[in-house]
C-alpha positions as CSV (number, residue, x, y, z in Angstrom):
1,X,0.0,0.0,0.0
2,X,1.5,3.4,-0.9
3,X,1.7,6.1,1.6
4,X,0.5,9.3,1.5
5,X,3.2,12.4,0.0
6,X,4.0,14.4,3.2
7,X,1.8,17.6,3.8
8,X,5.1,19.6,3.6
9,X,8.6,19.0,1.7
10,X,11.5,20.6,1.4
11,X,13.3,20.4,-1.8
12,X,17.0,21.2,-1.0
13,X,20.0,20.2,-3.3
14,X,22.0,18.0,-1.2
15,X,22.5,16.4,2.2
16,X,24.3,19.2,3.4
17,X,22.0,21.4,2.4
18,X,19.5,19.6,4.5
19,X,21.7,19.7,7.3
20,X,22.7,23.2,7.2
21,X,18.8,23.7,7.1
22,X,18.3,21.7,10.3
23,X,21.0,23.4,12.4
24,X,19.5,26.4,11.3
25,X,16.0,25.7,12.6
26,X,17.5,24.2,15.4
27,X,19.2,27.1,16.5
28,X,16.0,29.1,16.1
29,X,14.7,26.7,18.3
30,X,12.9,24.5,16.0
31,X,13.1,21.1,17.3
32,X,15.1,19.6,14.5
33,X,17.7,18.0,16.1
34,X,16.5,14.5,16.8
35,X,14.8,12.0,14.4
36,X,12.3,11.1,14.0
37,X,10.9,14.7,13.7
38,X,6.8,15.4,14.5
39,X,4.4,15.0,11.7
40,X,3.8,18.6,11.6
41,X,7.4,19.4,10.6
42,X,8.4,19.4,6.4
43,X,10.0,16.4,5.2
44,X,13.2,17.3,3.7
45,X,14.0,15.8,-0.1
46,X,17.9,15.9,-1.1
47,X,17.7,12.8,-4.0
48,X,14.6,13.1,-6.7
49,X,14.1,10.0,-9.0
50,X,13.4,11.2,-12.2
51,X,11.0,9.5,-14.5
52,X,12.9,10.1,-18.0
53,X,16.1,8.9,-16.0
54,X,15.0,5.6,-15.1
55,X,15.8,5.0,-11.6
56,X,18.3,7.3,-11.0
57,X,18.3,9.4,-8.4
58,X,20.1,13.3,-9.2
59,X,20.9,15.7,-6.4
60,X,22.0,19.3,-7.4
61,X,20.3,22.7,-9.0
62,X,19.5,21.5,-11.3
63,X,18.0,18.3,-10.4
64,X,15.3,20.6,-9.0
65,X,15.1,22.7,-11.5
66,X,14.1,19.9,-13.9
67,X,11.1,18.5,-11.7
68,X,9.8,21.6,-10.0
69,X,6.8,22.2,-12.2
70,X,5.9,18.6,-11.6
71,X,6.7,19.0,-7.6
72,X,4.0,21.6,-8.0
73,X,1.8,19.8,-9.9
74,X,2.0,16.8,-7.7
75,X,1.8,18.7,-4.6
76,X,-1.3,20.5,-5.6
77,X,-3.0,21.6,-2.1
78,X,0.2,21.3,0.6
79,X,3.0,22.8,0.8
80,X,6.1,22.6,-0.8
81,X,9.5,24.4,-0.9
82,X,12.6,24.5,-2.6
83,X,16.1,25.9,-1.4
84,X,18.6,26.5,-4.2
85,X,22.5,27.7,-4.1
86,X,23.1,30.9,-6.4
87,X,26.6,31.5,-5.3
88,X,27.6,32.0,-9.4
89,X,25.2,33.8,-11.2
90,X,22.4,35.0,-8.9
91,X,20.1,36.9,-11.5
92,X,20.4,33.9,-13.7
93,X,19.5,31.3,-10.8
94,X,16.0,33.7,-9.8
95,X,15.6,33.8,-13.6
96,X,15.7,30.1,-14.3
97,X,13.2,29.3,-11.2
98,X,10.9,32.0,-12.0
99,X,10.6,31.0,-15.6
100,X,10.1,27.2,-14.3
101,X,7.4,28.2,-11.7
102,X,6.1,30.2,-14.2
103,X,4.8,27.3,-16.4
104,X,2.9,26.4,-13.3
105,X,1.0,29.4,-12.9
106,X,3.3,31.2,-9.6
107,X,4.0,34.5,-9.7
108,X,7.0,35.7,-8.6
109,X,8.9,39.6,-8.5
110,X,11.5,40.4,-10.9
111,X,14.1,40.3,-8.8
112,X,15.0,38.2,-5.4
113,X,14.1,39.3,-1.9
114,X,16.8,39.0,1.1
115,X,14.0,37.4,2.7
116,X,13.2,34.9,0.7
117,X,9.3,34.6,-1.6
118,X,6.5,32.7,-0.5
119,X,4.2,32.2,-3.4
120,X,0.3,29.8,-4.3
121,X,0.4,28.5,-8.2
122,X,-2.9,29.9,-9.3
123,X,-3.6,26.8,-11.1
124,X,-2.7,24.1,-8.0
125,X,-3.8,25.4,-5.4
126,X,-6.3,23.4,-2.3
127,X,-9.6,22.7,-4.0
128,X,-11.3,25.1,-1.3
129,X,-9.8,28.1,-2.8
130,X,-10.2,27.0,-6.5
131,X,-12.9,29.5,-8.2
């Protein structure tokens, strides 16, 4: 029997990318720091199996680049996040996720916040606040 997709994830590139994450919540006082964490908390995701790659697993930027509309798609109704490096080419890293996240109906500014964006695809969004 298959289980349920977690009502949150957290798409990061790596496994130190996830834990960089955790000691980060964890020193905001986030209870992070001892599996196995409540089911309220996101699930991080450092490996994605891609369907055109058979079972392969890809970690990386691009990786997640590559299957964030589907993530989105998939994940219609919850939660879902992605943490990318842009320690080359900045304007070009916000560019290529805004244009993914476009095709998915998310809106995002034209240029990056220090704070991060929280955004809602128009199209996949919770079936209470579809029109």
């Amino acid at each position: 029997m298959a289980t349920a997709p977690a009502p949150f994830q957290i798409f990061v590139e790596g496994k130190n990318d996830q834990h960089a994450l955790v000691h980060l919540l964890t020193r905001n006082q986030i209870r992070y720091d001892h599996p196995p964490w409540p089911a309220n908390y996101p699930k991080f995701q450092s490996g994605l199996a891609e369907a055109d790659a058979g079972d392969a697993v890809s970690e990386g930027a691009e990786a997640i680049l590559r299957v964030m509309d589907k993530v989105v798609k998939t994940h219609a109704g919850r939660v879902v996040g992605f943490v990318l490096d842009a320690d080359d080419d900045p304007p070009a890293r916000w560019w290529s996720i805004r244009d993914r996240l476009a095709t998915v109906k998310v809106d995002m500014p034209h240029v990056p916040s220090p704070d991060g964006f929280i955004g809602q695809s128009q199209k996949f969004k919770p079936a209470s606040e579809s029109g």
